[in-house]
Every structure is written in structure tokens, then in C-alpha cells.
C-alpha positions as CSV (number, residue, x, y, z in Angstrom):
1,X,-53.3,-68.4,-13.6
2,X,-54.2,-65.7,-15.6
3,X,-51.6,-62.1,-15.7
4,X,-53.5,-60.3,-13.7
5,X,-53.6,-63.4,-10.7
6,X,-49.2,-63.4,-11.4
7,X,-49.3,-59.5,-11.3
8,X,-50.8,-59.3,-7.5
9,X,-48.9,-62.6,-6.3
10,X,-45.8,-60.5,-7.2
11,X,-47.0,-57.0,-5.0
12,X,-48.3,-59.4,-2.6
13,X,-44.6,-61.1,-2.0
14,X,-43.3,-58.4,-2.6
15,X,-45.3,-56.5,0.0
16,X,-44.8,-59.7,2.9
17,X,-40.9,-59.0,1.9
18,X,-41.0,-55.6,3.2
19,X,-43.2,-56.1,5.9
20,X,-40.6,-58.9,7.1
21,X,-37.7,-56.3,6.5
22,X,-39.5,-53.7,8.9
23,X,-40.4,-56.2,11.4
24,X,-37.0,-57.0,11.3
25,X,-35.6,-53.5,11.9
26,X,-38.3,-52.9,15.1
27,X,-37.4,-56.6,16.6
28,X,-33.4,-54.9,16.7
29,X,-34.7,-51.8,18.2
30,X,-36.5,-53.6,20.7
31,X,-33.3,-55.7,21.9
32,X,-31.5,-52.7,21.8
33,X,-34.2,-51.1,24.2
34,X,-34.3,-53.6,26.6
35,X,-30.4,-54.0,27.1
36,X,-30.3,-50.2,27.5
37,X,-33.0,-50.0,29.9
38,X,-31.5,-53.5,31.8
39,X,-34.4,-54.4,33.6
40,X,-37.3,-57.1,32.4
41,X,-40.5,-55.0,31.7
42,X,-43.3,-54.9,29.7
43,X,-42.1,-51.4,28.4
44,X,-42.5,-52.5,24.9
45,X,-46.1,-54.2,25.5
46,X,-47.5,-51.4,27.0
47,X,-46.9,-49.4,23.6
48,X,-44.1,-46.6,24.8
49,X,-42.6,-48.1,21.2
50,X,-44.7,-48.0,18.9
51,X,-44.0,-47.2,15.1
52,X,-46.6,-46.3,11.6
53,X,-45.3,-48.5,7.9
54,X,-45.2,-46.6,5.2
55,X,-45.5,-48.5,1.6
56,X,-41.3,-49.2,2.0
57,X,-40.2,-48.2,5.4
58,X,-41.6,-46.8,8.9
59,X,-42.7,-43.4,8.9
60,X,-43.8,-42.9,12.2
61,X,-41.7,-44.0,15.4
62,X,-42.1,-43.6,18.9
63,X,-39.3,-43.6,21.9
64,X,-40.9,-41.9,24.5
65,X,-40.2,-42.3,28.2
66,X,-38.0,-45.2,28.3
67,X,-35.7,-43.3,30.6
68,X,-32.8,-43.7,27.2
69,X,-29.6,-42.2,27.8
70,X,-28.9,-42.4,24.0
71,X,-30.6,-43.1,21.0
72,X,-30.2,-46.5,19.1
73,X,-27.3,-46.2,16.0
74,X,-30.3,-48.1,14.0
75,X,-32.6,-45.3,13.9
76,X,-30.1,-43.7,11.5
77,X,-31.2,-46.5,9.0
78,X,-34.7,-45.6,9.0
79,X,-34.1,-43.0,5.7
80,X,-38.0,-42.5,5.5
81,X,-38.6,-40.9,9.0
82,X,-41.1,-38.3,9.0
83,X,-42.3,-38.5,12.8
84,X,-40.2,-39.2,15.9
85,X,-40.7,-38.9,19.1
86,X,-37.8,-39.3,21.5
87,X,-40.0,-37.8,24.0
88,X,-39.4,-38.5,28.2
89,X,-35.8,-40.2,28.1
90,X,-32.8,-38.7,29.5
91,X,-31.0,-37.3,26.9
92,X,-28.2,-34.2,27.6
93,X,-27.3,-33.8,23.8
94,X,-29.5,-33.6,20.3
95,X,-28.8,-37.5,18.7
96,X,-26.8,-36.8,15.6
97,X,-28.1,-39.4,13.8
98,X,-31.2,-37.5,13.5
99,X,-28.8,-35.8,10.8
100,X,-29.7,-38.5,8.6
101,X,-32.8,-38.7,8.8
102,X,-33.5,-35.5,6.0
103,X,-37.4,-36.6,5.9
104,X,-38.4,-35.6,8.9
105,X,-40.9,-33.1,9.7
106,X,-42.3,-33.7,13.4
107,X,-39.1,-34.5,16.2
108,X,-39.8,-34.0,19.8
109,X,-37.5,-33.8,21.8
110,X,-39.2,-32.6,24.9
111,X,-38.6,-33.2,28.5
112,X,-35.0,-34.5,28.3
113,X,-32.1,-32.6,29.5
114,X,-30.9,-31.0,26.8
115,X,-28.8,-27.6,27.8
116,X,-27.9,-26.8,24.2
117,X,-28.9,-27.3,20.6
118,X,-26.2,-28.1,17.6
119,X,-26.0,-25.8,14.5
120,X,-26.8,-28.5,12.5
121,X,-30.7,-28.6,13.6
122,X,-30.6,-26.2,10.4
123,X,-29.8,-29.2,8.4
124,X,-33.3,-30.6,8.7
125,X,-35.1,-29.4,5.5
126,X,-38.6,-30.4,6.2
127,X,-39.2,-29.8,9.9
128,X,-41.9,-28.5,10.4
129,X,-42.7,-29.0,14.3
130,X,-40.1,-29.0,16.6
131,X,-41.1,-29.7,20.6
132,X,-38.2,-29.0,22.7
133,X,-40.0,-27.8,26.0
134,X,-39.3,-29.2,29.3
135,X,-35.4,-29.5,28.9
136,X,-32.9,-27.0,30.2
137,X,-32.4,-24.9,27.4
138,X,-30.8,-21.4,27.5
139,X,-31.2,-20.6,23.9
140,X,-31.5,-22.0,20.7
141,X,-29.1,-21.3,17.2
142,X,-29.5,-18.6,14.8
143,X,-28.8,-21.7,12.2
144,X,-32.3,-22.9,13.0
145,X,-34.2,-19.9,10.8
146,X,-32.4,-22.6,7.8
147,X,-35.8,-24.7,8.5
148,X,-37.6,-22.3,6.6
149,X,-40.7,-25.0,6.5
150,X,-41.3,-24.4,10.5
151,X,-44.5,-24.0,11.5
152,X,-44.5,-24.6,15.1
153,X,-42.0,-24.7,17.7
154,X,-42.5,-25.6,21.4
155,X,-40.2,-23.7,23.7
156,X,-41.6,-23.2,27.1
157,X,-40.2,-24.5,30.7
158,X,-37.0,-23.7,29.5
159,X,-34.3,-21.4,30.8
160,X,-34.6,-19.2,27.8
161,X,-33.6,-15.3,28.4
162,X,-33.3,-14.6,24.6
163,X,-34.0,-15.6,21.0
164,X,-32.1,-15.1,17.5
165,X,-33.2,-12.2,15.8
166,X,-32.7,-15.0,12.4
167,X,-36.4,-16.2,13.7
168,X,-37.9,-13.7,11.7
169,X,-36.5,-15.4,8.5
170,X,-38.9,-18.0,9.2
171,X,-42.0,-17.0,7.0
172,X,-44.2,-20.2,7.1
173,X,-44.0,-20.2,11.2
174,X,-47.5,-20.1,12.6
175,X,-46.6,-20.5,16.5
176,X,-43.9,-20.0,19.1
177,X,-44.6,-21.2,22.5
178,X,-42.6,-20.0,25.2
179,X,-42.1,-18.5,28.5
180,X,-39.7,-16.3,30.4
181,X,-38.5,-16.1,33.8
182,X,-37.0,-12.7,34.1
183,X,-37.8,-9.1,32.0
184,X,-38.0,-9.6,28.6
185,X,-35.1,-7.7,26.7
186,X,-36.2,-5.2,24.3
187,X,-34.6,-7.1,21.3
188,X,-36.5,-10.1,22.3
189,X,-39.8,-8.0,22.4
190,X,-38.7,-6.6,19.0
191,X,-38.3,-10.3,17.5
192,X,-41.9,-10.9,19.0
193,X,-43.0,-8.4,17.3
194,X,-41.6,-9.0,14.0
195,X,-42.9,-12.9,14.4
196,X,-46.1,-11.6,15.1
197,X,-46.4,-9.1,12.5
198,X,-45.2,-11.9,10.0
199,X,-48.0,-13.6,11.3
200,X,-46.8,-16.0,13.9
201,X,-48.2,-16.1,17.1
202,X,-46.6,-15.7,19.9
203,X,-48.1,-18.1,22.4
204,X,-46.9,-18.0,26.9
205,X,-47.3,-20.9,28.2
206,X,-45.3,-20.5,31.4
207,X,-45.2,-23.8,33.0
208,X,-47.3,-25.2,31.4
209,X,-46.4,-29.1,31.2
């Protein structure tokens, strides 16, 4: 066997190492799933869990409407997160773990139950698309403008009467979707204003689902 033949049998074992490592990880999320959910079903069969390898760890992972009360502790583990979708559950607060998760640049969160976001969404240095329509929302923290990499955020079918005026911090942002269901305030229509002269725009998509 000559170095080169050595070389690839290394990457190759190598590569079925980590591949066995990931499988792993999914196979605990699935168990974790199905005792949450507490019901036989072809839930995971039928793709609602789904998840994208990257060269070390999974980049991509899906949760969506699995009717999840919480958020498995394991997800934490998953350092190289750049997509999740938790999507369609029935969650009333923002997972913490997602604090761990520092690579992430897609989460959606929409159409949960969520009445509130935590300061520490600014925590997450690369998002860059954040869906939180269809919850319950009545605002959302100044401390978000500290994702200055937002590009898009998805707001509408909320109960949102007003926005921090700290959105304008938020350079890069390309589109706000939102709607309202009374007047809008004159400091709201101010912030619009500044988004869109920053560029943004400002898009109503009252109910829109």
C-alpha cells in the first residue's frame, strides 16, 4: 500500500468515525422525541426531524411540529449549529440552550406560544434570520439591536403594539415583517422610518400565515 492508499484509509476512518458519532447524537434525539411526544408514530419517518452533516458535526436541524413542550438538553451539544428550526411545537419560553449554540445564524421559532423574548437573544452573534411570527408576542428587547448581523426578522400575527427604537442600530437588516392591530404610535412610525431610510424594508403581512 502505497502513502497515498494509507493517507485516504485514515480520512476515510476517520470520516466513518464521525459519521458514527453524529448518528449517534440524532438516534438520542430521537428517543428523546418519542418519550416526549408518548405516543408510537411515524413522526420521525415522515421527516418532521430531519438534520444537514457538516465535515464534524450537524449544521442543519429540524424540530418542527412535534407538538414539544421543551427542547431536548442535547441540542446544547450540537456547538456547530447554524440552522434550527423549532418551528410548530408548543413552546411558552425561548430554550436557553439555544445560548450555546454561538453559530447559529437561521432559528425559527414561529408558531409556538411564546409571550416574551429573554435579553439574551442579543447574545447570538451571527443571527442573521430570526422567524418569530405566529406566537403571542407583545414586544420584543431593545438587547436584540446586539445581532448587528440581522438581516431579516419575521414578526407578524403577533400582538405587537410597539418596537425598540435600538432597531435602528441594526445596519445590515434588509426586512422587517410585521403587522399591527391598533393605530400605529408615532414613535413606531418614526422607527419605520428610520429602518427604512437605513434601507430595510418594512414589509405588512397582517395575518398572513
Amino acid at each position: 500500500m502505497n502513502h497515498g492508499d494509507k493517507m485516504e484509509g485514515r480520512d476515510n476512518q476517520k470520516s466513518n468515525i464521525l459519521d458514527s458519532d453524529q448518528r449517534a447524537i440524532l438516534h438520542k434525539i430521537e428517543k428523546i422525541i418519542k418519550l416526549e411526544i408518548e405516543e408510537e408514530s411515524d413522526i420521525i419517518k415522515k421527516k418532521n426531524l430531519y438534520y444537514t452533516q457538516g465535515e464534524t458535526d450537524i449544521i442543519a436541524l429540524s424540530l418542527a411540529n412535534l407538538n414539544l413542550k421543551n427542547i431536548p438538553e442535547i441540542i446544547s451539544q450540537l456547538k456547530e449549529i447554524i440552522s434550527l428550526n423549532i418551528s410548530g411545537n408548543e413552546l411558552i419560553d425561548m430554550p436557553e440552550l439555544l445560548l450555546s449554540l454561538k453559530k447559529i445564524s437561521i432559528l425559527n421559532v414561529s408558531r409556538n406560544n411564546l409571550s416574551r423574548l429573554p435579553n439574551w437573544i442579543g447574545e447570538l452573534p451571527l443571527l442573521r434570520e430570526l422567524h418569530l411570527n405566529n406566537n403571542q408576542l407583545y414586544s420584543i428587547p431593545s438587547s436584540l439591536s446586539k445581532c448587528t448581523l440581522l438581516r431579516r426578522i419575521y414578526l407578524h400575527n403577533n400582538q405587537i403594539h410597539t418596537l425598540p427604537y435600538d432597531l435602528i442600530e441594526l445596519k445590515l437588516l434588509e426586512e422587517i415583517h410585521l403587522d399591527f392591530r391598533t393605530t400605529i404610535h408615532k414613535k413606531v412610525k418614526g422607527i419605520l422610518s428610520n429602518l427604512e431610510a437605513n434601507g430595510s424594508k418594512v414589509i405588512s403581512d397582517y395575518n398572513q400565515r
